[in-house]
C-alpha positions in Angstrom: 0.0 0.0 0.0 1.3 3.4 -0.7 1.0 5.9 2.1 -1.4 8.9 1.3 1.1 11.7 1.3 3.1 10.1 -1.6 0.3 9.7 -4.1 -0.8 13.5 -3.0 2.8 14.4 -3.8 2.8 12.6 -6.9 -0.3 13.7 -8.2 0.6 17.5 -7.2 4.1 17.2 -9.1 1.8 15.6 -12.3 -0.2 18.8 -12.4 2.6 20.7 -12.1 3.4 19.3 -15.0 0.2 19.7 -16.6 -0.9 16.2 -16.8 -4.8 15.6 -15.8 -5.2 13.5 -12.7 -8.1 12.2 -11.1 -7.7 10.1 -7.9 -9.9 9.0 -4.9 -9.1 7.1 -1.9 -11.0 4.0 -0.5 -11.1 1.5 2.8 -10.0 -1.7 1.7 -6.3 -2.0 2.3 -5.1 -4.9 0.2 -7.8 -5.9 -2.7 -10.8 -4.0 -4.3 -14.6 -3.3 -3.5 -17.4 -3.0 -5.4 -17.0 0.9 -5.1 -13.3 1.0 -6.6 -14.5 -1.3 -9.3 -17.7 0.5 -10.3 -15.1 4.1 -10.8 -12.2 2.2 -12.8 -15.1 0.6 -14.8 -16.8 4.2 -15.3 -13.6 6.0 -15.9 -12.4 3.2 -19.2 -16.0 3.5 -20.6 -15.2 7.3 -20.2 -12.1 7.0 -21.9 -13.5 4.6 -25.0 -15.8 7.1 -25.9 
């Protein structure tokens, strides 16, 4: 698991940059719930269309 500071510093020097990031955090510490796979599902149909 990566600690919350390093993706927020990663995702601040990617804007810096100018690259688009999207991110949200969830509960479950090693694997991935229904609410993590609904969003990654929603944001590949966003990106196939």
């Amino acid at each position: 698991m990566i600690p919350a500071s390093r993706v927020r510093a990663a995702a601040d020097r990617l804007r810096e940059l100018g690259c688009a990031v999207e991110g949200d955090t969830y509960g479950s510490a090693h694997g991935i719930g229904p609410d993590e796979l609904d969003d990654l599902l929603a944001w590949i149909e966003r990106r196939l269309d």
